[in-house]
C-alpha positions in Angstrom: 0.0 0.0 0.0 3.0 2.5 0.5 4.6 1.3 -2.4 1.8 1.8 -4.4 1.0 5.6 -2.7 4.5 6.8 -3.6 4.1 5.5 -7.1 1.0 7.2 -7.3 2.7 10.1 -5.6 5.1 10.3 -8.1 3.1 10.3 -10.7 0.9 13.0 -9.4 4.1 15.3 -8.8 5.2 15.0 -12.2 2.2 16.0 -13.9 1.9 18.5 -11.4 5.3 19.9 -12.4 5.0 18.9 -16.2 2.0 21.2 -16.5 3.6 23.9 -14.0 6.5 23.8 -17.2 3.9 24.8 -19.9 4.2 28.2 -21.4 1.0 29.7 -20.5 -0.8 33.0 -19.6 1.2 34.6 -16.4 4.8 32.3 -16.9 7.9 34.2 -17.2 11.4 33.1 -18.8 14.3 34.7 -17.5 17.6 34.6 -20.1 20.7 35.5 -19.2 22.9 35.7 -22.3 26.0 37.0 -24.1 26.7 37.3 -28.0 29.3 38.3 -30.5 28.0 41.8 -32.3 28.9 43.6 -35.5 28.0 46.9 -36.0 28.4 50.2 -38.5 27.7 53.5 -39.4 25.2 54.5 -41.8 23.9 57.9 -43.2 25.1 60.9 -45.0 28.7 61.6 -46.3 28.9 59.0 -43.5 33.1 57.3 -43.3 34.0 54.3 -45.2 34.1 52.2 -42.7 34.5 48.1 -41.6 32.3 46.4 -39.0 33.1 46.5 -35.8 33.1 43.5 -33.8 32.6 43.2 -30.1 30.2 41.4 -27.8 26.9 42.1 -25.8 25.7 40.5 -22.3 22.7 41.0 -20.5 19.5 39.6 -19.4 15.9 39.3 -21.0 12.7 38.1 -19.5 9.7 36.7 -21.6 5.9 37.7 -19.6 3.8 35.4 -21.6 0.3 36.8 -22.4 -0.7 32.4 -24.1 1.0 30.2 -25.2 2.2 31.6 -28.5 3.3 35.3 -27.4 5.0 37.0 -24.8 6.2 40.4 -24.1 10.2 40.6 -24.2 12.1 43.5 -22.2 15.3 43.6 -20.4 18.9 45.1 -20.0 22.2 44.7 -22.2 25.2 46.0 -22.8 25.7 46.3 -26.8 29.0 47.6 -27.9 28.3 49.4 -31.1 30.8 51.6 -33.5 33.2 51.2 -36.5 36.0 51.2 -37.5 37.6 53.5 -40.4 40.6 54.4 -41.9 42.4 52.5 -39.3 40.7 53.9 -36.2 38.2 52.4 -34.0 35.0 54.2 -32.6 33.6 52.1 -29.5 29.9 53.3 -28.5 28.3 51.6 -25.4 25.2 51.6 -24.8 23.0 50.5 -22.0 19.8 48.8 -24.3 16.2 48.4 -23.2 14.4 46.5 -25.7 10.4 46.6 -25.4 9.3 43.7 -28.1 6.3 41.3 -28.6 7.5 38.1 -29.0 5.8 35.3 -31.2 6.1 32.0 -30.6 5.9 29.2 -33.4 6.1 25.8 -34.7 4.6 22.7 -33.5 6.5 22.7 -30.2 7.1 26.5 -30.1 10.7 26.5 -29.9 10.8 29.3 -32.6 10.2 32.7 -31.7 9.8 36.1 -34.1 10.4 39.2 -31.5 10.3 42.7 -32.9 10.0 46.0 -31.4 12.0 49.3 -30.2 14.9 49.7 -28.1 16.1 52.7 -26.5 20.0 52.8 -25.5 21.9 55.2 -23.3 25.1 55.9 -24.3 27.6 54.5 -21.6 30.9 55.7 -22.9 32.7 56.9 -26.3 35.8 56.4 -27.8 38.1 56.3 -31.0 41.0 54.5 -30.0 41.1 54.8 -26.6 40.2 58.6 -26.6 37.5 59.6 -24.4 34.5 61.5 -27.2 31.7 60.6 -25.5 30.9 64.6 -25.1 30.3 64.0 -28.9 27.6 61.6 -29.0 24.2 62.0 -28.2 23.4 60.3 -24.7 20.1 58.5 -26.1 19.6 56.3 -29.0 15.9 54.5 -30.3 16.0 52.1 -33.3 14.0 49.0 -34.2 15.1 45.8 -32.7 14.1 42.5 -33.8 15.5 38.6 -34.2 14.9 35.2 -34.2 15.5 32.4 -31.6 15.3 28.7 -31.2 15.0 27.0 -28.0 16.8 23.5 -26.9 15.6 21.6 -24.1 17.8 20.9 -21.7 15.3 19.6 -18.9 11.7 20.6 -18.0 12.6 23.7 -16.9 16.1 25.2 -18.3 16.9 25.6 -22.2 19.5 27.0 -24.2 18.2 29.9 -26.8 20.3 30.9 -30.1 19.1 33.7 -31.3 20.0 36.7 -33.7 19.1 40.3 -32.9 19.1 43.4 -35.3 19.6 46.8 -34.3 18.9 49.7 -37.0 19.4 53.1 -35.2 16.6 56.1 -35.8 18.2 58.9 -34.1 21.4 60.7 -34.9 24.4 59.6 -32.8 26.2 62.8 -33.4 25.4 66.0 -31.3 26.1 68.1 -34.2 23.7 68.3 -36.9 25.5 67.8 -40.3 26.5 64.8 -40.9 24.0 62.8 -39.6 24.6 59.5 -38.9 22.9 55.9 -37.6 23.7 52.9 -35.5 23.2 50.1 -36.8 24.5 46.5 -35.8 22.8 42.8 -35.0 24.4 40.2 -32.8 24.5 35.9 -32.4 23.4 35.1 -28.7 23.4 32.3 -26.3 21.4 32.4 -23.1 20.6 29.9 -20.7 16.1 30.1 -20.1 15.3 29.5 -16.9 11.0 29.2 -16.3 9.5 30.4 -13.6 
């Protein structure tokens, strides 16, 4: 009779906690993650001017309204720039991305996010020289990506995902020549359910 109530025990537990995993109204994901970024300048009479690369790490959380979208937000540091006739601007920013999040494919381990981001500008440089009083403070853009999601047990999976930033406001303080951000990323992050 034990036997057979810890059995049934069991089985009650894990269906408890297999449902509790489901991606439903009122779950949230937490993502901690970090990515390789290239990124450039774009506008008018804007430098020739190579990719940067750098990296970006922060954290995202998922709010799930069903199971097929969610509301994405969080923090990251994005290091953005170019580099040009053999120097190298580094802008930092400080990026708060506010994106619906779609969630698709038979077992929803695809998702489509796009949105806005606004950055603030952490620090400026071109090769190690502090410009920052240069640069606008405050950057918005469009920020969107794709993800997939591999299990890793009920509750924990890895996401790969790409992001791409594309700048809308001028990173210069001066007005002439007017120039944009622009940049995307490859990320890994650990999804955590709770």
């Amino acid at each position: 009779m034990i036997k057979r109530n810890i059995i049934l025990s069991i089985i009650l537990l894990s269906s408890a906690i297999a449902f509790s995993q489901e991606r439903s109204k009122g779950s949230i994901e937490i993502v901690p993650n970090i990515g390789y970024t290239e990124s450039s300048v774009i506008g008018n009479n804007s430098p020739q001017t190579n990719e940067r690369l750098s990296y970006q790490i922060g954290i995202i959380g998922d709010y799930y309204f069903n199971g097929r979208w969610s509301f994405r937000s969080g923090l990251s540091k994005y290091n953005m720039g170019a580099e040009s006739f053999g120097s190298d601007l580094n802008l930092s920013y400080l990026n708060i991305p506010l994106n619906a999040n779609w969630h698709f494919g038979k077992t929803r381990k695809w998702n489509l996010n796009f949105g806005v981001s606004s950055g603030f500008l952490m620090s400026a440089d071109i090769d190690g020289r502090n410009v920052k009083s240069d640069y606008n403070s405050f950057q918005f853009g469009l920020y969107f990506g794709v993800g997939y999601k591999i299990k890793i047990t009920e509750n924990i999976r890895i996401l790969l995902d790409v992001q791409t930033l594309l700048g809308f406001t001028q990173i210069l303080k001066s007005s002439y020549p007017v120039w944009w951000n622009i940049g995307g990323g490859y990320n890994i992050g650990w999804v955590f359910l709770f």
